[in-house]
C-alpha positions as protocol buffer text, in pm:
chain_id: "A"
residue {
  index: 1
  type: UNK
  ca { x: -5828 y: -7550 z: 13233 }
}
residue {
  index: 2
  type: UNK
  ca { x: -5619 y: -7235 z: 13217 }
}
residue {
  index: 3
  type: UNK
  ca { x: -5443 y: -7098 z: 13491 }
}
residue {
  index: 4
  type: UNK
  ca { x: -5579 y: -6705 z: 13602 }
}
residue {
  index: 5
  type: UNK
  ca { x: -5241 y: -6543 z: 13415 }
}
residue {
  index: 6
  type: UNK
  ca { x: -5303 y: -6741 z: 13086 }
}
residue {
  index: 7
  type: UNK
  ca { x: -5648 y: -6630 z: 13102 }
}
residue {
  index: 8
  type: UNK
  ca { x: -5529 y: -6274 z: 13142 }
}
residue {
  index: 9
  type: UNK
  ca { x: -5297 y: -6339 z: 12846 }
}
residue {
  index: 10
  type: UNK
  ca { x: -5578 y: -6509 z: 12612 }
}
residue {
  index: 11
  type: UNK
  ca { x: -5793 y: -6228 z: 12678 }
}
residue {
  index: 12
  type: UNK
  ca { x: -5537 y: -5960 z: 12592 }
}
residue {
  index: 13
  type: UNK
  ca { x: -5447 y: -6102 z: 12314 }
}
residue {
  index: 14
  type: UNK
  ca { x: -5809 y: -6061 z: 12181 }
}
residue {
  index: 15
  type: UNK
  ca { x: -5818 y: -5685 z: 12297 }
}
residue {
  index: 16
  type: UNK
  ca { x: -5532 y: -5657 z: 12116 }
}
residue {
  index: 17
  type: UNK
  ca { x: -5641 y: -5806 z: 11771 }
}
residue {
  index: 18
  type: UNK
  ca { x: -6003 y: -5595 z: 11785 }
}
residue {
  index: 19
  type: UNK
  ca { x: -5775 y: -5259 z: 11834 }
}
residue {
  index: 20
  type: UNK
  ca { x: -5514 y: -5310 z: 11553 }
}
residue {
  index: 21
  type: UNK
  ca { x: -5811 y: -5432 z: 11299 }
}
residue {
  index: 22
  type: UNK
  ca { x: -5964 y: -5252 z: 11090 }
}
residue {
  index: 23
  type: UNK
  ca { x: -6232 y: -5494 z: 10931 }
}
residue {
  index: 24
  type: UNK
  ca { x: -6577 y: -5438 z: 11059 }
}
residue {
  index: 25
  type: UNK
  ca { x: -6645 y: -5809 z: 10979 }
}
residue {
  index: 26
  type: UNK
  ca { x: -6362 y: -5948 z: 11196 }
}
residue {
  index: 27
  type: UNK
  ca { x: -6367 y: -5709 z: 11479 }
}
residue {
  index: 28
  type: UNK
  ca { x: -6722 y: -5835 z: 11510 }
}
residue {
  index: 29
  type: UNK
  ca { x: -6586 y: -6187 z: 11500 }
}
residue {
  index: 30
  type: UNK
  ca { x: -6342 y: -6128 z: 11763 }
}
residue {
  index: 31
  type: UNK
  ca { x: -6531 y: -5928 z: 12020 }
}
residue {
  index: 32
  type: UNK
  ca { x: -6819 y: -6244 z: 12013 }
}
residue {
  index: 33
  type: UNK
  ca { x: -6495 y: -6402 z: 12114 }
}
residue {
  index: 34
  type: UNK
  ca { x: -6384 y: -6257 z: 12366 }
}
residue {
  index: 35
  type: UNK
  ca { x: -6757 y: -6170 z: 12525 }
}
residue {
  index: 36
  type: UNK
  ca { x: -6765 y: -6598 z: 12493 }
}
residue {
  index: 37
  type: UNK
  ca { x: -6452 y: -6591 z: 12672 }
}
residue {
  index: 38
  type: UNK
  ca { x: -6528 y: -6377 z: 12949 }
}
residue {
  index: 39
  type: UNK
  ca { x: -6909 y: -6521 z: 13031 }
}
residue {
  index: 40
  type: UNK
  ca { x: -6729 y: -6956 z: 13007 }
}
residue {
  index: 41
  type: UNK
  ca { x: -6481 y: -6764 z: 13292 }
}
residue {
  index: 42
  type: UNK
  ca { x: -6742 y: -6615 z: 13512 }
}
residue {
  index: 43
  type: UNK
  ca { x: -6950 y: -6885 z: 13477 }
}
residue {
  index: 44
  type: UNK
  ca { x: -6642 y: -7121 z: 13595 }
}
residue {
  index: 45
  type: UNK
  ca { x: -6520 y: -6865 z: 13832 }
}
residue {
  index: 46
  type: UNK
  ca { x: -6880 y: -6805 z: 13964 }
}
residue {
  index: 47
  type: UNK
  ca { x: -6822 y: -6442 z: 13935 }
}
residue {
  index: 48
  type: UNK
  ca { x: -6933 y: -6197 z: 13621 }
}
residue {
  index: 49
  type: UNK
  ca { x: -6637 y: -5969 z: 13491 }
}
residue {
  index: 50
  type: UNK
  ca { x: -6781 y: -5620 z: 13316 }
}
residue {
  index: 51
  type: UNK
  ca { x: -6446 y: -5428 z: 13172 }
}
residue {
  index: 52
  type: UNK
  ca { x: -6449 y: -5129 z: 13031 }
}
residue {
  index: 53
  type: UNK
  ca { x: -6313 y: -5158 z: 12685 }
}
residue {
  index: 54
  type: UNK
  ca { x: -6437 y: -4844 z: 12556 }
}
residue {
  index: 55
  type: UNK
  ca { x: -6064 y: -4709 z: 12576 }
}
residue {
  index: 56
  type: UNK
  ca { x: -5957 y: -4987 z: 12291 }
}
């Protein structure tokens, strides 16, 4: 799968797309992403991640 730093990567990447758009539609789009992303993780990781993202 991915290694723990392209994970980190992946996921900032998606942070970064939901804070530099402005369409309602596709922030939407990307934060079901990236919730997908973090819950396949924890599930393979056997751990649950909760980040604050309210600062974004």
């Amino acid at each position: 799968m991915y290694s723990e730093k392209e994970k980190a990567v992946i996921e900032q990447a998606i942070i970064s797309a939901i804070a530099y758009s402005s369409d309602g539609d596709e922030i939407e789009q990307y934060t079901n992403l990236l919730n997908r992303f973090r819950n396949e993780n924890a599930q393979i990781d056997g751990f649950r991640y909760d980040y604050d993202d309210s600062s974004y």
